[in-house]
C-alpha positions in Angstrom: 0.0 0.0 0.0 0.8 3.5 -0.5 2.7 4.9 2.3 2.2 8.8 3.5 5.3 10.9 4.9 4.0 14.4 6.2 6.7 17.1 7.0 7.2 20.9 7.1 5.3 21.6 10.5 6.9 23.8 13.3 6.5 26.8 15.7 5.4 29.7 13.6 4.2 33.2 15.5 0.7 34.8 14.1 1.1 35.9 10.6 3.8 33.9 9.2 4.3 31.0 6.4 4.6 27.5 6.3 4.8 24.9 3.7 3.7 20.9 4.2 4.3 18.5 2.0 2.9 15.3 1.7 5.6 12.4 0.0 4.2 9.3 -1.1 5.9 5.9 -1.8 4.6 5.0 -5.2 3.9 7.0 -8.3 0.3 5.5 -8.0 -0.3 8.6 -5.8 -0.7 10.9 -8.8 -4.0 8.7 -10.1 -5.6 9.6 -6.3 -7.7 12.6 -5.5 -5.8 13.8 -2.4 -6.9 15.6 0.5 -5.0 17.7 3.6 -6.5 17.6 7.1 -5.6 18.2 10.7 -6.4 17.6 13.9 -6.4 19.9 16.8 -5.8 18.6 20.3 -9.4 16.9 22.0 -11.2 17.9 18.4 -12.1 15.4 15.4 -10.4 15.4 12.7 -11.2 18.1 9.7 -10.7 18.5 6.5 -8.8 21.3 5.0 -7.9 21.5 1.0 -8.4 19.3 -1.7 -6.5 19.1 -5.3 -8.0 16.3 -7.7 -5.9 14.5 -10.3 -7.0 17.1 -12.8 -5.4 19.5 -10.4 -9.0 21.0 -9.3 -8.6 22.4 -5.9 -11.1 23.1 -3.0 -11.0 24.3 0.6 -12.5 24.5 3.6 -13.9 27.9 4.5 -11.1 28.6 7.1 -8.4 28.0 4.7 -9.9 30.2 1.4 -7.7 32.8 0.8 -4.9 32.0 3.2 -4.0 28.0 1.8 -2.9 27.1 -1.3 -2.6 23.1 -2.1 -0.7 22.1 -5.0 0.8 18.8 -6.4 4.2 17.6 -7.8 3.8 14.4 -9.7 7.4 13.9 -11.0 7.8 14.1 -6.9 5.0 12.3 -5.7 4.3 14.7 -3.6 1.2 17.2 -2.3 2.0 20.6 -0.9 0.3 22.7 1.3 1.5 26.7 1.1 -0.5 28.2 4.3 0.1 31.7 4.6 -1.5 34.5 7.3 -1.3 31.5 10.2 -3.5 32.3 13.0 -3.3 30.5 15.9 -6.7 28.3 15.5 -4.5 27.0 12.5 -2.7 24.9 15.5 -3.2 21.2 14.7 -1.5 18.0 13.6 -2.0 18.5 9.8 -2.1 14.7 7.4 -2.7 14.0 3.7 -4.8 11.1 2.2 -7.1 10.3 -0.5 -10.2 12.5 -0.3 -12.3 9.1 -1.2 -13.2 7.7 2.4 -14.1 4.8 1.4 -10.6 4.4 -0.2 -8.3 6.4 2.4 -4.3 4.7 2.8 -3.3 4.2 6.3 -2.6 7.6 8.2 0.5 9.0 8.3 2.5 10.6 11.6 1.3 13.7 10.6 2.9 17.0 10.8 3.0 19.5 13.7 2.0 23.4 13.2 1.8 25.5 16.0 1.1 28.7 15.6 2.3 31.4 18.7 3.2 34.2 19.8 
């Protein structure tokens, strides 16, 4: 199965930049509709941006204007630019398939903390 390595999190004060990416084991990747979430500490898991094979994007009304997901095929890789971090962006943030019927097991995710 396709295996999911998250990185780019850190400590980041209000205001400031990060980029995620999202590296995947096999080029099969690049045929899957693929999603970004995260997870904030005692809350469910959300959904954040979305970029279809076709390179289609959506997002979640707290990332518009502020996120930008983007992928890399040559790479394997899906990229999250989040720009203007406020500190509700503060979460574990993961990639998978947007299908949830067809998700891969969860990566370790990547830390974002956003503070002053």
């Amino acid at each position: 199965q396709v295996q999911l390595v998250e990185s780019g999190g850190g400590l980041v004060q209000p205001g400031e930049s990060l980029r995620l990416a999202c590296a995947a084991s096999e080029s099969t990747f690049n045929s899957y509709s693929v999603g970004w979430y995260r997870q904030a500490a005692g809350k469910q898991r959300e959904f954040v941006a979305g970029i279809t094979t076709g390179g289609r994007t959506n997002y979640a009304d707290s990332a518009k204007g502020r996120f930008t997901i983007s992928r890399d095929n040559a790479q394997n890789t899906v990229y999250l630019q989040m720009n203007s971090l406020k500190s509700e962006d503060t979460a574990v943030y993961y990639c998978n398939r947007l299908d949830p019927f067809l998700r891969l097991r969860w990566g370790q995710g990547t830390q974002v903390t956003v503070s002053s």
